[in-house]
N, C-alpha and C positions, 0 to 999 in steps of 0.2 A: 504494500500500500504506500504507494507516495504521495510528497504532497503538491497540492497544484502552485504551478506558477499565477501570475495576478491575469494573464492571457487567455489558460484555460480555466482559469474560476472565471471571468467575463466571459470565456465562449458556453461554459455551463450554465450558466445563470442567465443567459440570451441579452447580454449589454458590450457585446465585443467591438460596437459599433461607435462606442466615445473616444477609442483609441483612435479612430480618423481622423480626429480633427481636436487636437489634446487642449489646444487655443477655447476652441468654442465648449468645449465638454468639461473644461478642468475642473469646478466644482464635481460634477458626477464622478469624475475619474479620482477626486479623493478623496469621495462620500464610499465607494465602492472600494477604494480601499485597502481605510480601516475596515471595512465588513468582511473584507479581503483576511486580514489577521485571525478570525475568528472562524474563519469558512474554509481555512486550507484542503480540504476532503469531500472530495463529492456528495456521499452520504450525510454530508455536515450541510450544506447547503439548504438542503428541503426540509430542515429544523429549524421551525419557527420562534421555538421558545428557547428562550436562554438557560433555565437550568437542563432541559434535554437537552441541548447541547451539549451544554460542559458534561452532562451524566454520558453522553455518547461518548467524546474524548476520555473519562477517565474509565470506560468498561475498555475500552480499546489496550490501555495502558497496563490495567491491572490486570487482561488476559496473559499481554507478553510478561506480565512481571510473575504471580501467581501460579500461570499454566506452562507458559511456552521455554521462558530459562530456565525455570527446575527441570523442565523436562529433556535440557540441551547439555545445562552442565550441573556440577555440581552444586550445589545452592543451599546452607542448610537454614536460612532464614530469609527466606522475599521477604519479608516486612522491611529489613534493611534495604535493598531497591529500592522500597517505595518510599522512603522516607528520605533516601537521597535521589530520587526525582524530584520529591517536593520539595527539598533545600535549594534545587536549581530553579526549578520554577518561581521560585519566589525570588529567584535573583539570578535571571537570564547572564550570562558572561562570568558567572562567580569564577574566582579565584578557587582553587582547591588544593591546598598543601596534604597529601595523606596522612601526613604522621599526626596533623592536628587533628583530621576528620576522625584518623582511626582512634585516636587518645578519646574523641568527643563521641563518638557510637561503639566507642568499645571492640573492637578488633584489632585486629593487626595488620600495619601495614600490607603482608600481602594480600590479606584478603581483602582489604578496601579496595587496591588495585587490579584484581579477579574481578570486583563488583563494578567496579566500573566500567574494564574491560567486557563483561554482560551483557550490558548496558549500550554500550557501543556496539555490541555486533548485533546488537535484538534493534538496531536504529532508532533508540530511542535517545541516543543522546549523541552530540557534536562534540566532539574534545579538539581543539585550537592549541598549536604550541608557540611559545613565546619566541621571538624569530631571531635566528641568529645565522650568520653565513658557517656555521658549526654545527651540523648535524645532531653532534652526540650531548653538544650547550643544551641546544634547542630542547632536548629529550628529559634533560637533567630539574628544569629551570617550573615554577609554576603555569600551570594549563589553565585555561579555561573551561567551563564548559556550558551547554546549553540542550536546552533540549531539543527534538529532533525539526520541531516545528515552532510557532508563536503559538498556534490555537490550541494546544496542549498547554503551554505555560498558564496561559488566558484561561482553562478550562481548570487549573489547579488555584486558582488567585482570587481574590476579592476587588483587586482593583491593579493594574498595572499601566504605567505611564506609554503613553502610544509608542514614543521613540524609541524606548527597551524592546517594545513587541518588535520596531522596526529592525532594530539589530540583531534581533531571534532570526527573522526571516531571512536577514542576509546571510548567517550563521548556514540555515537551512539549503539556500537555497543556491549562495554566492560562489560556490567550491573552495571556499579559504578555508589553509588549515594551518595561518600563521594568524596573530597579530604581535604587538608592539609594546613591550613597559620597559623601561630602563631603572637605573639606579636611583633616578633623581625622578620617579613616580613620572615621567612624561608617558603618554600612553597614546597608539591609534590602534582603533579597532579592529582593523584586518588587513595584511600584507598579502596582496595576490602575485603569483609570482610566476610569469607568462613564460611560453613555449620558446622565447628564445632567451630565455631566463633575466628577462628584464625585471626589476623591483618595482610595483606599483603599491604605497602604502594608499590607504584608503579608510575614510571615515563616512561614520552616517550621523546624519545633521537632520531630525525630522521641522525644520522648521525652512522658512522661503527667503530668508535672507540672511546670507552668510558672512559675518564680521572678520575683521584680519585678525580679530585671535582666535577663530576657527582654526585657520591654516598655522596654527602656531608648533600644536607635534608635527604635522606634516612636513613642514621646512624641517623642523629639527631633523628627523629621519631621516628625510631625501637629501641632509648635507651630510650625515653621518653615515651612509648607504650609497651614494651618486645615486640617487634614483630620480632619472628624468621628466618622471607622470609620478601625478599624485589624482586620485579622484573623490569627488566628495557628492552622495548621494544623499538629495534633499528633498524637501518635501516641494511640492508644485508642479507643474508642467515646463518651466523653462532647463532649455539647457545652454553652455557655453564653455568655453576656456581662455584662458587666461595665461599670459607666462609669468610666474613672477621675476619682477626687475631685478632682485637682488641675489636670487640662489639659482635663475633660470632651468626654473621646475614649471614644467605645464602641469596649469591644475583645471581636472574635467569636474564642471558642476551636472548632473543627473539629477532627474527624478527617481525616488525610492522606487515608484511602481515599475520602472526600467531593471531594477535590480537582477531578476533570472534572466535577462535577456542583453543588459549591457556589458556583462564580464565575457 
């Protein structure tokens, strides 16, 4: 079961037609969505009510957690799955050091990292590593993680900030399996890292107008990286680039709803 892009959830829900003309449609195009975040799944669609909803997302969940890893690997407590689903969902990108997780749910490190591991292969969860031109760094250093979609985190939560759902999606959706924190806490969200092994650091900005200390990690980055492209996925309909004058980094501004389809 995968999830849909914001293309074919428009071609599902018969509104594929406001992408023609993103100018005259953009209110539609960001009304549809945020409905987008919470509708990743066909079956999700034609549930009108919000707690079936969410009840649909979390039977989905607690089958692969319950039914389908015990019955893959060794498991001798799902409950602990679900209760590290739910610590992610409540905080889309969390940081995860295992030695604290396992000190705070009581295991041991390897078995946090078995459960995680799970987790990751039952696709219910994204794990991000911190990006280094060092392989074995990168492996060493704090991961992210998220879960596999937004409308799962949405279906575990009482309230979440649009722009976190919008960073799930890119999670889900974007193929990054880098992002960005250094020592001095600068951070970008996600390092995409192209076929002729070019660096594109990259941020999600859910709002329509982007200030110069938006691009504030992103210079950092692309001068500490040489990376020539930097991109910044925003909320609205317009798009453009820009070089900037002093680190001569082009920077792409997108639309979020672009997301599965501009990487």
């Amino acid at each position: 079961m995968n999830p849909l892009s914001f293309e074919e959830y428009l071609s599902f829900s018969k509104n594929s037609h406001i992408l023609t003309n993103p100018l005259l449609f953009k209110n539609d195009i960001e009304t549809n969505f945020e409905i987008f975040l919470n509708n990743q799944f066909i079956e999700a669609i034609s549930i009108p009510e919000i707690d079936a909803k969410k009840e649909y997302y979390v039977g989905i969940m607690k089958k692969i957690i319950f039914e389908d890893i015990p019955s893959a690997f060794s498991v001798s407590n799902p409950e602990i799955l679900w209760r590290i689903i739910r610590m992610i969902a409540q905080n889309p990108s969390i940081l995860i050091d295992y030695k604290n997780l396992s000190n705070e749910i009581g295991l041991s490190n390897k078995t946090v990292s078995s459960y995680l591991y799970f987790l990751e292969e039952s696709f219910l969860v994204k794990k991000v590593y911190n990006f280094s031109r060092n392989q074995i760094t990168s492996e060493k250093k704090l991961k992210r993680f998220y879960l596999a979609s937004p409308s799962f985190s949405w279906a575990l939560t009482v309230f979440h900030a649009t722009g976190r759902l919008v960073e799930n999606l890119a999670a889900s959706l974007g193929g990054y399996n880098f992002f960005w924190r250094d020592s001095y806490h600068h951070e970008v969200d996600f390092i995409k890292i192209e076929k002729d092994d070019a660096i594109i650091p990259t941020e999600i900005k859910y709002k329509e107008t982007i200030q110069p200390n938006d691009l504030k990690n992103l210079l950092i980055f692309a001068k500490k990286f040489d990376a020539r492209r930097a991109m910044i996925f925003k909320k609205g309909t317009e798009e453009k680039s820009t070089i900037h004058p002093s680190y001569d980094v082009e920077i792409f501004e997108k639309p979020v709803y672009k997301l599965s389809s501009a990487l």
